[in-house]
gemmi code that builds the backbone of each chain (N, CA, C; Angstrom):
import gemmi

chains = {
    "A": [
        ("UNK", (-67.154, -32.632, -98.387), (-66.514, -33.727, -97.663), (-65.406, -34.352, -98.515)),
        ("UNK", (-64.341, -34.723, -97.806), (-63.335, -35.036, -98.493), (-63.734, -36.465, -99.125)),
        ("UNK", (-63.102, -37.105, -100.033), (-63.355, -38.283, -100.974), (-62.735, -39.292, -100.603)),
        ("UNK", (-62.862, -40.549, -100.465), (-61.979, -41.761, -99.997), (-60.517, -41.311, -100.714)),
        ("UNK", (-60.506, -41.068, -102.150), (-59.100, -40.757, -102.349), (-58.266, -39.581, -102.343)),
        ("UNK", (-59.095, -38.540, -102.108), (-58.336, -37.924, -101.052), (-57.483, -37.775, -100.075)),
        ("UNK", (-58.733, -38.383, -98.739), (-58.172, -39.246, -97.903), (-56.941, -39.744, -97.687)),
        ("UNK", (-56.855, -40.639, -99.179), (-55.804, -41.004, -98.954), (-54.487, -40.688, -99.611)),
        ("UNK", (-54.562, -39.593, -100.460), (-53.493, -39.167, -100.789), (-53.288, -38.050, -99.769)),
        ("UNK", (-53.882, -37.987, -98.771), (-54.065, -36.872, -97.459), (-52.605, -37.904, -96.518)),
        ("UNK", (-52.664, -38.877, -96.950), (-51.682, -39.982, -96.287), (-50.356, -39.687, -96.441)),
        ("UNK", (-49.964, -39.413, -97.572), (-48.553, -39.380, -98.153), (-47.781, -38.262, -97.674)),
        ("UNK", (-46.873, -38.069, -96.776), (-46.218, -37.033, -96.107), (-44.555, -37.105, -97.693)),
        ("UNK", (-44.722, -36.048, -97.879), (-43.030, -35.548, -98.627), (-41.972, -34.802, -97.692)),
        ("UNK", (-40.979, -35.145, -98.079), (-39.904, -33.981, -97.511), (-38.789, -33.532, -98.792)),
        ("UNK", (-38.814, -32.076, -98.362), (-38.206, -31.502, -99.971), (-36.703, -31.691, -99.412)),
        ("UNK", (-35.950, -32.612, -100.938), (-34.660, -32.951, -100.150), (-33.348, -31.926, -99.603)),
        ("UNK", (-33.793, -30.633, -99.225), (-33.319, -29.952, -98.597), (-33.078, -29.740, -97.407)),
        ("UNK", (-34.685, -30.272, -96.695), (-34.667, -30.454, -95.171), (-34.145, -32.017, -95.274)),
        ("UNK", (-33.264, -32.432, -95.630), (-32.938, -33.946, -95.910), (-31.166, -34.144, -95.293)),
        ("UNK", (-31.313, -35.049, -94.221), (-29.837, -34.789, -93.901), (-28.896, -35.769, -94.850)),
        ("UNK", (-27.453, -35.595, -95.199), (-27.222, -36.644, -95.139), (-27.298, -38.130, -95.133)),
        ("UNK", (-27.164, -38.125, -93.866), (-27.443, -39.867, -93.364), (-28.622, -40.005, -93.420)),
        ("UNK", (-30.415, -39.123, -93.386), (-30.947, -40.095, -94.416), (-31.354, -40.066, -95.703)),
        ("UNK", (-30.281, -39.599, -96.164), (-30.501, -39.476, -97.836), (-29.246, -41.115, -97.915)),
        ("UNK", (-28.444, -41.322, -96.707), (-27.614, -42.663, -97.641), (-27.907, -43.715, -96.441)),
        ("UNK", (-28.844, -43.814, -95.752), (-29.435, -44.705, -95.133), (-30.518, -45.072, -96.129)),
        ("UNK", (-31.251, -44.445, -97.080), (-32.350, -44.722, -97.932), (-31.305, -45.342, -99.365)),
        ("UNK", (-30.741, -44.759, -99.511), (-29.882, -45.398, -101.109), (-28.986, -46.830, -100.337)),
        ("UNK", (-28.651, -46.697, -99.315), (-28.169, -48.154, -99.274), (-28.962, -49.428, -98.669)),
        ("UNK", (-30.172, -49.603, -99.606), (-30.381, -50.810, -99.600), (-30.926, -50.611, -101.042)),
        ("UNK", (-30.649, -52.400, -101.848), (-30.467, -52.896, -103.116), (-31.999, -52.869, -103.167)),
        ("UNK", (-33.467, -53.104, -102.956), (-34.364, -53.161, -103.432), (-34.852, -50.941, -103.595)),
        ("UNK", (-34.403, -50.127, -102.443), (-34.732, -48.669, -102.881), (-33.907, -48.352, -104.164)),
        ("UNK", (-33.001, -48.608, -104.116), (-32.071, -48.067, -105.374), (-32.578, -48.996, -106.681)),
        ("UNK", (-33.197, -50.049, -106.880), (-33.851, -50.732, -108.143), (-34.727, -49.557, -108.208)),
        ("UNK", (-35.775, -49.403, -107.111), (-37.157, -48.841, -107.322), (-36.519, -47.055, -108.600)),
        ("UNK", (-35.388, -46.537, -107.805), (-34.856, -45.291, -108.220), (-33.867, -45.490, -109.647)),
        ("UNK", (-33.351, -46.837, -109.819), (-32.949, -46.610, -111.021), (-33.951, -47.073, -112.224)),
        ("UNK", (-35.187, -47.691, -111.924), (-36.071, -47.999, -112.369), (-37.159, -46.438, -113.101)),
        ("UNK", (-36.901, -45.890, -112.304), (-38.141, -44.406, -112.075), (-36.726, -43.534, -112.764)),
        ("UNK", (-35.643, -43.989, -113.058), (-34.679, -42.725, -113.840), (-34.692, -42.996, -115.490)),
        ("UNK", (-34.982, -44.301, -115.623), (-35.284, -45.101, -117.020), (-36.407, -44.613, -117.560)),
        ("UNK", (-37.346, -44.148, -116.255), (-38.837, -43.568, -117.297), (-39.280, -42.658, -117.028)),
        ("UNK", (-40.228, -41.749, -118.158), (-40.384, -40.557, -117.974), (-41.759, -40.374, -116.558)),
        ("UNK", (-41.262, -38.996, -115.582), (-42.076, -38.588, -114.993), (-43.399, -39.361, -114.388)),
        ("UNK", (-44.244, -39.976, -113.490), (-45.571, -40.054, -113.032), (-45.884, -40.956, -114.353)),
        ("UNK", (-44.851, -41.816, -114.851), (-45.471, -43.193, -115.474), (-45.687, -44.363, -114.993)),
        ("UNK", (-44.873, -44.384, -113.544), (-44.595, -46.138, -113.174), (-45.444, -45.683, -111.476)),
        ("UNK", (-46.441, -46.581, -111.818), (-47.261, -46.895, -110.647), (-46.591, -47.653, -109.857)),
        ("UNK", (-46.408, -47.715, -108.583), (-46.117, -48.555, -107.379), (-46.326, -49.643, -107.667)),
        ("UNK", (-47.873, -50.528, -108.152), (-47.773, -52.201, -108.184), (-46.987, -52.010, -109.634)),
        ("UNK", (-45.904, -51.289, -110.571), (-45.647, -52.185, -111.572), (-44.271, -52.155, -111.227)),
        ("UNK", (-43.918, -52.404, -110.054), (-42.539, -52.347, -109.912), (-42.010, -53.760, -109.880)),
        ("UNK", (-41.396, -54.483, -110.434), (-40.817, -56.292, -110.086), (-40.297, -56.194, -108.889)),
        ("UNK", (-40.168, -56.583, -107.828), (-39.996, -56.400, -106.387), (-39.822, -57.506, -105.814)),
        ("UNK", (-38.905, -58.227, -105.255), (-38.866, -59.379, -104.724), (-39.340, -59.092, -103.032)),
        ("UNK", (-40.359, -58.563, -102.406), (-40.845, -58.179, -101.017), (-41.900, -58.144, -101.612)),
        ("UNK", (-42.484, -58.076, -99.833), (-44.002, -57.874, -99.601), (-44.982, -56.829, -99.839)),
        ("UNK", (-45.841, -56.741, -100.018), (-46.659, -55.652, -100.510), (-46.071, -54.434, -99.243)),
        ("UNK", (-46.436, -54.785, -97.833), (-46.291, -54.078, -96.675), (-44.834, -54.095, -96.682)),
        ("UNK", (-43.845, -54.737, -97.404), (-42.282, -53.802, -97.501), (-42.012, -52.980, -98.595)),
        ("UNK", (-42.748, -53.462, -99.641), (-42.845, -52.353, -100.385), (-43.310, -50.734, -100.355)),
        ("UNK", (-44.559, -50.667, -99.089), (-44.839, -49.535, -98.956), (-43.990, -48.937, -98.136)),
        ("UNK", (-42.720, -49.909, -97.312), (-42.239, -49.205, -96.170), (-40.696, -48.563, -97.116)),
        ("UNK", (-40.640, -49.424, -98.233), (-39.298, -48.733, -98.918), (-40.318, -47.239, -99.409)),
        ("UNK", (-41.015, -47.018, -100.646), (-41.472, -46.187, -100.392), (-41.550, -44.844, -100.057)),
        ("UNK", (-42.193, -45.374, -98.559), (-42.313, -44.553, -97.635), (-40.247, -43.746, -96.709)),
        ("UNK", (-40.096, -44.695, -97.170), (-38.511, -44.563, -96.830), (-37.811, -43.250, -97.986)),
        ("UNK", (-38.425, -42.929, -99.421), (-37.749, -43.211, -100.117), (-38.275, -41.513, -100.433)),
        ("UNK", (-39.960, -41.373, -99.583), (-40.591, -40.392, -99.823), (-40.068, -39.400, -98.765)),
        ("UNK", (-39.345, -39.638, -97.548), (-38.950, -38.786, -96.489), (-37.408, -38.564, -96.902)),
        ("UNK", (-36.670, -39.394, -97.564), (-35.454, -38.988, -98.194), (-35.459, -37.571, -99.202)),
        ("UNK", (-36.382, -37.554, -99.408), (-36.533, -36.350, -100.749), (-36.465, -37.025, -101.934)),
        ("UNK", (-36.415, -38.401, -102.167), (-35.540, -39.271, -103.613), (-36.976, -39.596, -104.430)),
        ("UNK", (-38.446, -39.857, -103.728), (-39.088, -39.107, -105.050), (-40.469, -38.626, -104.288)),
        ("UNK", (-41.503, -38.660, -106.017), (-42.813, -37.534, -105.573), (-43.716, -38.851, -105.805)),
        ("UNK", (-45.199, -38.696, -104.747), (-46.120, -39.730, -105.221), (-47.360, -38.572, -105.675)),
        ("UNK", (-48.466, -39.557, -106.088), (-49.339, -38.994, -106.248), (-50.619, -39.943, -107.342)),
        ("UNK", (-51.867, -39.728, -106.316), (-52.638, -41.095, -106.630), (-53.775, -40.706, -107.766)),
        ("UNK", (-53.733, -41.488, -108.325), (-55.039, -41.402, -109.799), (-55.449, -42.496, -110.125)),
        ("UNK", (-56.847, -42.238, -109.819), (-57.600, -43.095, -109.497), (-56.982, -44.078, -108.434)),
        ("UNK", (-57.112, -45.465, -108.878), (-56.560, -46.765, -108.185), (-55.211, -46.294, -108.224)),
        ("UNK", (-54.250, -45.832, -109.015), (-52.643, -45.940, -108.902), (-52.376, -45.179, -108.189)),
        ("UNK", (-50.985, -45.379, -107.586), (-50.195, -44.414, -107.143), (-48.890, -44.284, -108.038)),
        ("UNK", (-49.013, -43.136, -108.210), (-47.800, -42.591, -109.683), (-46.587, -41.932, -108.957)),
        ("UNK", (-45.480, -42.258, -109.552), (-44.080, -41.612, -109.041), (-43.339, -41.345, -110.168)),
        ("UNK", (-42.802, -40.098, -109.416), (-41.269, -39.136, -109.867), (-40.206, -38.986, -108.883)),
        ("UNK", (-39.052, -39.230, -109.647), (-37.749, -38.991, -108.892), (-37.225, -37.909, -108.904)),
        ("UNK", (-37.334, -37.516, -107.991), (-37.144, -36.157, -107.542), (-35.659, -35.472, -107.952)),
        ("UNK", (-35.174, -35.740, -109.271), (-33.824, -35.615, -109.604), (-33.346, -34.437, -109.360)),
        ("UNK", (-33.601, -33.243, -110.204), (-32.961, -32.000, -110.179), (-33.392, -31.417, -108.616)),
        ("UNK", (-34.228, -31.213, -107.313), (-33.985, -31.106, -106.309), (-33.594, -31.745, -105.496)),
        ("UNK", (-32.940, -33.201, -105.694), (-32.269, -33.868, -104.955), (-30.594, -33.774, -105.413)),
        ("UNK", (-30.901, -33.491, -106.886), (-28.925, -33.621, -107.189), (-28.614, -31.797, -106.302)),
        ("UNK", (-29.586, -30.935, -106.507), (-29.537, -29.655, -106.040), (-28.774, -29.633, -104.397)),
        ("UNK", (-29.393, -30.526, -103.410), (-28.903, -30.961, -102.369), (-28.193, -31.661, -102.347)),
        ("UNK", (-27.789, -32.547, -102.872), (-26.723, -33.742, -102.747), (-25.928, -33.869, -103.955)),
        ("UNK", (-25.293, -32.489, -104.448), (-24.984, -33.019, -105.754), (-23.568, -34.378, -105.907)),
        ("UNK", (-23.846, -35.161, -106.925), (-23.513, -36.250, -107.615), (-23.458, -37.776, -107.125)),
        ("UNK", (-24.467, -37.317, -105.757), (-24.740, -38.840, -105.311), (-25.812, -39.563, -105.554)),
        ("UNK", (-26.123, -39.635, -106.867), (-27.201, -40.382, -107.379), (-26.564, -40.566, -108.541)),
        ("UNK", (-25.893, -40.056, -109.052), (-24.670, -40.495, -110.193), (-23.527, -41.594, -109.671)),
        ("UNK", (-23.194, -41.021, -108.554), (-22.477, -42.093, -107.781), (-23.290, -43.246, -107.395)),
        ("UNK", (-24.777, -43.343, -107.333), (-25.080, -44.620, -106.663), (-25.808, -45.275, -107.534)),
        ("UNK", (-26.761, -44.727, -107.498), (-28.102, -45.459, -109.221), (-27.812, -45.282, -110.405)),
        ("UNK", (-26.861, -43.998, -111.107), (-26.612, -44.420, -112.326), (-25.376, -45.462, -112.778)),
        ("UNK", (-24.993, -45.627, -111.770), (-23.636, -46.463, -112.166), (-24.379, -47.935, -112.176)),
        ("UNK", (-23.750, -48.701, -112.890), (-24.151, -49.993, -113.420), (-23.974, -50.821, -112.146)),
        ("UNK", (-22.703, -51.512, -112.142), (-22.332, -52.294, -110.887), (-22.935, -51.787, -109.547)),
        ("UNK", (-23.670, -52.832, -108.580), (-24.606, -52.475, -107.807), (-23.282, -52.796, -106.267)),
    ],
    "B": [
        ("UNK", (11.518, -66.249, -85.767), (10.103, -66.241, -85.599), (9.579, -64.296, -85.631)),
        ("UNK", (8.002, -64.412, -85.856), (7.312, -63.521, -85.971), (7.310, -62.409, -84.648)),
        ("UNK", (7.688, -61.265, -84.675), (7.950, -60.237, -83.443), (6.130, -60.335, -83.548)),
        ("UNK", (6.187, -59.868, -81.842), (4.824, -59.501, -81.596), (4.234, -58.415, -82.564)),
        ("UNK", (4.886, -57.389, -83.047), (4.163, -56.203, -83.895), (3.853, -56.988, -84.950)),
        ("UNK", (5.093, -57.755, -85.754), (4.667, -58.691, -86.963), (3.254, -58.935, -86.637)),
        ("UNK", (3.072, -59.686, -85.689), (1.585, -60.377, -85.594), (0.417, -59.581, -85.711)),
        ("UNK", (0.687, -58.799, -85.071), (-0.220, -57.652, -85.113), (-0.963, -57.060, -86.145)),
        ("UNK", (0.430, -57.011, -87.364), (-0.071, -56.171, -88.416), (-0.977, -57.211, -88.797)),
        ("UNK", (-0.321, -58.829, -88.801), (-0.631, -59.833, -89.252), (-2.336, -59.664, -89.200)),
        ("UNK", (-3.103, -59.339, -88.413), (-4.661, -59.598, -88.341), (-5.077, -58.355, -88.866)),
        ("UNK", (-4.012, -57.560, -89.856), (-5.367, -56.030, -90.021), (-5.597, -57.087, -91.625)),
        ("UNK", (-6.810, -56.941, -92.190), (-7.338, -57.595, -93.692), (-7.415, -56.664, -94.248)),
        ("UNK", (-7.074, -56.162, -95.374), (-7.288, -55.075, -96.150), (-7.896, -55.155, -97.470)),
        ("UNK", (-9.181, -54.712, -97.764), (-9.362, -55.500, -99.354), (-9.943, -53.730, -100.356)),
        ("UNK", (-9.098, -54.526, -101.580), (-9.179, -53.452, -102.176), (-10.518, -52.816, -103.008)),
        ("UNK", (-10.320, -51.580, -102.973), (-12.103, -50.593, -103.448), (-12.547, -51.649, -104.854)),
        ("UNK", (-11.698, -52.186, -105.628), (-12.145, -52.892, -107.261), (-13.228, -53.717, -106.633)),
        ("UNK", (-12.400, -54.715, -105.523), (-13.613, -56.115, -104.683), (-14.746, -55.340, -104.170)),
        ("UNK", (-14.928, -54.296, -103.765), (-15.842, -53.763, -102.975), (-17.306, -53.882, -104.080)),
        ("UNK", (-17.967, -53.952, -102.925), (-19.509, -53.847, -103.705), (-20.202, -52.243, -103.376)),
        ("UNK", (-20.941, -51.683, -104.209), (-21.550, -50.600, -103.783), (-22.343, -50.620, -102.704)),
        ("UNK", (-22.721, -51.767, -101.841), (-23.875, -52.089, -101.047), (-22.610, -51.583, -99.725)),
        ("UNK", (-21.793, -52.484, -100.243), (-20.812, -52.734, -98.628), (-20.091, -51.002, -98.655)),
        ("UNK", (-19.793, -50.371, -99.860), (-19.378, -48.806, -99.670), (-20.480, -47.953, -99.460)),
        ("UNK", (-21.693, -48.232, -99.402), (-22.527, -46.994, -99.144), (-22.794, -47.373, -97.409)),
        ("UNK", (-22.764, -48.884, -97.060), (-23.069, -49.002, -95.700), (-21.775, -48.641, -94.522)),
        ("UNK", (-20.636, -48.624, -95.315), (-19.684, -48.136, -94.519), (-19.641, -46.625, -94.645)),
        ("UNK", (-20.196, -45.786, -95.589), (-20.446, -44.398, -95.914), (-21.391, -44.082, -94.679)),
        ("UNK", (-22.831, -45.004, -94.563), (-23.808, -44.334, -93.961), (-23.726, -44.563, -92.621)),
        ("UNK", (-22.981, -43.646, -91.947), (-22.141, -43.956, -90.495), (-21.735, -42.309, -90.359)),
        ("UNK", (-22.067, -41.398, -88.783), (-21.420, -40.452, -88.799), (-19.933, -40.482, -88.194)),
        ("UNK", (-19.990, -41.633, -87.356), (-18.709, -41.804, -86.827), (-17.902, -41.766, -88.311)),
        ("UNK", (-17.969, -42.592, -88.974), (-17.173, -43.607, -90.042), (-16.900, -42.154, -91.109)),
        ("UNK", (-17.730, -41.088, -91.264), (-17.433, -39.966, -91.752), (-16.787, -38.898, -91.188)),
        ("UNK", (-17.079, -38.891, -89.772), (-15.945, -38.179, -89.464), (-14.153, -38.648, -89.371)),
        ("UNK", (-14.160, -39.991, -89.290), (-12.555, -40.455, -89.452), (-12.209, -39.986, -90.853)),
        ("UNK", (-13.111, -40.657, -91.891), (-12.905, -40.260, -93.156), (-12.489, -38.609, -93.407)),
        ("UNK", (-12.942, -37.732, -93.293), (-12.908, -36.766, -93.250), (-11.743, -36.050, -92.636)),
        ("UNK", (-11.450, -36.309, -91.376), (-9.873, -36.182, -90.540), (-9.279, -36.822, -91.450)),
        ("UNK", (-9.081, -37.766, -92.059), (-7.990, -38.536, -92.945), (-7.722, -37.906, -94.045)),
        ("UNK", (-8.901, -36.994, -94.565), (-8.910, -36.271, -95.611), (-7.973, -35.161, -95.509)),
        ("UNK", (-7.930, -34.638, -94.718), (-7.629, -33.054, -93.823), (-5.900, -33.713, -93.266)),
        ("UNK", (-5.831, -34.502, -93.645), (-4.204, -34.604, -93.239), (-3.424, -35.736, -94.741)),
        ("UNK", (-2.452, -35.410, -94.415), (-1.485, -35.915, -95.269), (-1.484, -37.343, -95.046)),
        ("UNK", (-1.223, -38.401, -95.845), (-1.083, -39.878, -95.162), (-0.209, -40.232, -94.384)),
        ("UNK", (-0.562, -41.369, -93.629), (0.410, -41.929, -92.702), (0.675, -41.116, -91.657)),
        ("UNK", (-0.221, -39.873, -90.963), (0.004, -38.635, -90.113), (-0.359, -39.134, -88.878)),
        ("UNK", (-1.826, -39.823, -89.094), (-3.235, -40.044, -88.361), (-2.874, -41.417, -87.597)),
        ("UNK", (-2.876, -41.563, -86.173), (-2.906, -43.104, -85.511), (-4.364, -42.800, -85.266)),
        ("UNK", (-4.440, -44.458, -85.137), (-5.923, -44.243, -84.708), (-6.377, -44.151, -83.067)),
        ("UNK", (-5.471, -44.144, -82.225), (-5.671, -43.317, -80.716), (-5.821, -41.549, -80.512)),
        ("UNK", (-5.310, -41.087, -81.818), (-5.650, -39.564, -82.127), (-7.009, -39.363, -82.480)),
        ("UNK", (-8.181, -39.713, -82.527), (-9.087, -38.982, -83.545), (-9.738, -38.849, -82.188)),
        ("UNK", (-10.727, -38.130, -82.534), (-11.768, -37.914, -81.183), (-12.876, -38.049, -81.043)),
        ("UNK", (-13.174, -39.470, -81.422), (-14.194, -40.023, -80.995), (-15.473, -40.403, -79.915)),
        ("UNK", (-16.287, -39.968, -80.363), (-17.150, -40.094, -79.101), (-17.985, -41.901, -78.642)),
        ("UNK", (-16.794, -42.898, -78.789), (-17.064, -44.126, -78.576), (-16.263, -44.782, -78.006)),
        ("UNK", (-16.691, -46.459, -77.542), (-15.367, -46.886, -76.968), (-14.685, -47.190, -77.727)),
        ("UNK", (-13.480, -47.831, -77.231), (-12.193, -48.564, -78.115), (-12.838, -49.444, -78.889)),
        ("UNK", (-13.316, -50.438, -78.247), (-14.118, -51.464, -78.921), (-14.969, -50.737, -80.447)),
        ("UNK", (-15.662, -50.250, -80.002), (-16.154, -49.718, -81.305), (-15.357, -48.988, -82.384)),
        ("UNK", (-14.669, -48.378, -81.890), (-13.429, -47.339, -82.729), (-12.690, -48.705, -83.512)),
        ("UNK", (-12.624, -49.167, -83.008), (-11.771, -50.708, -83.971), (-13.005, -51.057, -84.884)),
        ("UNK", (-13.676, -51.396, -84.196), (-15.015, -51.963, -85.327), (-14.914, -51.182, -86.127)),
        ("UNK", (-15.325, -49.893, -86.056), (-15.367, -48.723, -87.142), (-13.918, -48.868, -88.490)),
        ("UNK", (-12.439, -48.674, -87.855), (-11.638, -49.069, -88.664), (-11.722, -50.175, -89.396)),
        ("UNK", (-12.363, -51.242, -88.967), (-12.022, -52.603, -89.873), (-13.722, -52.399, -90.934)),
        ("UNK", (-14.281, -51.807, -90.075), (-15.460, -51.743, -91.272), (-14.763, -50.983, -92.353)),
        ("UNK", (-14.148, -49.662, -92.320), (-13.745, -48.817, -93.177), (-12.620, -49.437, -93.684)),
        ("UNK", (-11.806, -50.698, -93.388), (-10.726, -51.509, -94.077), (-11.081, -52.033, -95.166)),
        ("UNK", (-12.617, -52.508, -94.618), (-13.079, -54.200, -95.472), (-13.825, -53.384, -96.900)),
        ("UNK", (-14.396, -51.609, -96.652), (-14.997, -50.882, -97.544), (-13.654, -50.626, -98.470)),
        ("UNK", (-12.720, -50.721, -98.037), (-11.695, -50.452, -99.125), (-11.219, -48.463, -99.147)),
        ("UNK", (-11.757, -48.378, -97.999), (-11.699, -46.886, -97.751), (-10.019, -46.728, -97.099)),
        ("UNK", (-9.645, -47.567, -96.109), (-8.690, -47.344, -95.680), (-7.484, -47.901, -95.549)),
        ("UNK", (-5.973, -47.459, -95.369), (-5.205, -48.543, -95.292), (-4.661, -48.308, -94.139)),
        ("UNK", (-3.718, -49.206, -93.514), (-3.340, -49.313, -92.343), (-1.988, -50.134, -91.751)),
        ("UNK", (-1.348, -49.378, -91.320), (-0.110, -50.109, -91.152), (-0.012, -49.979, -89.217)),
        ("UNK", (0.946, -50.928, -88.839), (1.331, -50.414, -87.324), (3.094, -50.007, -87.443)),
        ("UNK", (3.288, -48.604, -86.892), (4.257, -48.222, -86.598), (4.568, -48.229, -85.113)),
        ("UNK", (5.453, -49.271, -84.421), (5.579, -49.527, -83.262), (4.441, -49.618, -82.080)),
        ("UNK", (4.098, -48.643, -81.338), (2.717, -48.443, -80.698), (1.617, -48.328, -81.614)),
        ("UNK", (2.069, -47.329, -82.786), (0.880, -46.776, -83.232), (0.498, -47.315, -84.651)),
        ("UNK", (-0.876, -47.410, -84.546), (-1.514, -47.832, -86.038), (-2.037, -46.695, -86.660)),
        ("UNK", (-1.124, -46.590, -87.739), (-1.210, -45.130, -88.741), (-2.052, -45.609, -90.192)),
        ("UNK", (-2.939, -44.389, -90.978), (-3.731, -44.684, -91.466), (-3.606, -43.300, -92.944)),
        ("UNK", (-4.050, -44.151, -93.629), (-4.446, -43.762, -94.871), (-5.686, -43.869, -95.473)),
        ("UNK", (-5.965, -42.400, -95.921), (-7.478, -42.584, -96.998), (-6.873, -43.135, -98.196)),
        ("UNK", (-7.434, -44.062, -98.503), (-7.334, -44.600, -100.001), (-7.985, -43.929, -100.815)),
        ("UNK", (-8.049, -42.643, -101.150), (-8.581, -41.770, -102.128), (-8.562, -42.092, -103.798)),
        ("UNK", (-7.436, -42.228, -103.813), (-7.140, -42.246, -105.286), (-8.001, -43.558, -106.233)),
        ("UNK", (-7.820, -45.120, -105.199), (-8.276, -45.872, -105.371), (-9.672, -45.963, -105.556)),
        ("UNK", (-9.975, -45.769, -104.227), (-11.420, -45.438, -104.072), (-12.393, -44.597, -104.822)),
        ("UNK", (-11.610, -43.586, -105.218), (-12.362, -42.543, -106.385), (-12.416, -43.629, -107.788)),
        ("UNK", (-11.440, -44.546, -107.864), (-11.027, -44.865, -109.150), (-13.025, -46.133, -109.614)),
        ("UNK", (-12.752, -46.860, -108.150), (-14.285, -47.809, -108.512), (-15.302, -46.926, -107.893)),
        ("UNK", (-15.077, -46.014, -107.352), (-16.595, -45.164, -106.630), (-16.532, -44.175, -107.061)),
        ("UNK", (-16.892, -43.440, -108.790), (-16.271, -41.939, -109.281), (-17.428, -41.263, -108.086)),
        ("UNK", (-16.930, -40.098, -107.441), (-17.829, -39.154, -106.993), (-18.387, -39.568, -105.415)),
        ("UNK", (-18.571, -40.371, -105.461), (-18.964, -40.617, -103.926), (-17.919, -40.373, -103.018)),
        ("UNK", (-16.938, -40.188, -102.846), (-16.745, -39.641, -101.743), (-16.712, -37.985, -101.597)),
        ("UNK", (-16.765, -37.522, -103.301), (-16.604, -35.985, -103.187), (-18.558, -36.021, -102.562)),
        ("UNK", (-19.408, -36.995, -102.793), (-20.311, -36.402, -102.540), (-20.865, -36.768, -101.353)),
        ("UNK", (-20.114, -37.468, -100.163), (-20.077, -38.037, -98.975), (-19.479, -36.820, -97.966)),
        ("UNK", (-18.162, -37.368, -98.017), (-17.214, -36.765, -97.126), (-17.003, -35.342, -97.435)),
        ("UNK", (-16.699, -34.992, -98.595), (-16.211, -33.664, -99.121), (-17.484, -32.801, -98.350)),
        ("UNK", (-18.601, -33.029, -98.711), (-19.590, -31.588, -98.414), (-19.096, -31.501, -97.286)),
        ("UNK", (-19.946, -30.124, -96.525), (-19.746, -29.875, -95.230), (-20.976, -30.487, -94.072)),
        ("UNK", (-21.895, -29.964, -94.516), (-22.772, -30.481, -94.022), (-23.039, -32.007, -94.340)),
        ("UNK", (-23.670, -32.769, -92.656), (-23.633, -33.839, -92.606), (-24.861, -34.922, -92.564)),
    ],
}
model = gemmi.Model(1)
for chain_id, residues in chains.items():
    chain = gemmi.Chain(chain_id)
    for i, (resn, *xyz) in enumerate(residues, 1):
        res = gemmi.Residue()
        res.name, res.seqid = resn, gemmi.SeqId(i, " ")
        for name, pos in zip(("N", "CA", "C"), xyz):
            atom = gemmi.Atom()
            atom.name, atom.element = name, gemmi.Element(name[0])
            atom.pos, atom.b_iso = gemmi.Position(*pos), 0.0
            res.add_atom(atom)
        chain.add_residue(res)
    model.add_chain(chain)
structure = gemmi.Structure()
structure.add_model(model)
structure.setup_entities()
């Protein structure tokens, strides 16, 4: 039988940013709290920064909806241990599809 | 006194890509209409393009909205030549505060 956390990492739908159009790969980068979460997760290495340690000025339930926004873009990977949920930014298969628009948007300083 | 065309030009606002914020250029980016003008503008020489030529699948009303959004992004410039209001990609500019985003917007093919 499957395990409560299972379950719920049974929750988390990905899309590899290949099947990723366009418009929503820059419907997801243009808003100022997804692009913190992504220049935040480019500062650190791999499946270090859990979801609650993000500084976030929103709600728990907008936080999961950026996210969730951010997980159908192709822009990153989740994956739960224990209590956390751990993320990676999906860099080298997203610059692969979109190359230099994440250079153009999150690494550049001025927001 | 001011000829009627004077006046005319008089209400286009034009502000340049330096003022632009990345928020207000990725939201005028994340538009297919607003990419396909971009793109025709690309594909021609400046000052070629009125904006009663493109072939839009919207009304007038909106086709204006669309231009002044893409004015205020610093994407476009715009003059009126008698009837017609002729248009320029601000490329050079625009590349100058946005390195790469538009090669990684408009340029691809796929949309």
């Amino acid at each position: 039988m499957a395990s409560a956390e299972t379950a719920r990492a049974r929750t988390l739908t990905h899309v590899d940013p290949v099947e990723v159009s366009l418009q929503v790969a820059l419907d997801a980068l243009a808003d100022p709290v997804r692009r913190s979460i992504l220049r935040d997760l480019a500062a650190h290495d791999d499946w270090t920064r859990a979801c609650g340690t993000f500084d976030l000025p929103v709600t728990k339930a907008t936080r999961s909806h950026h996210f969730s926004i951010l997980r159908a873009a192709g822009l990153i990977e989740q994956r739960d241990e224990g209590a956390r949920r751990l993320n990676r930014l999906r860099r080298p298969e997203f610059d692969a599809a979109f190359p230099g628009l994440l250079a153009a948007t999150i690494d550049r300083q001025a927001d």
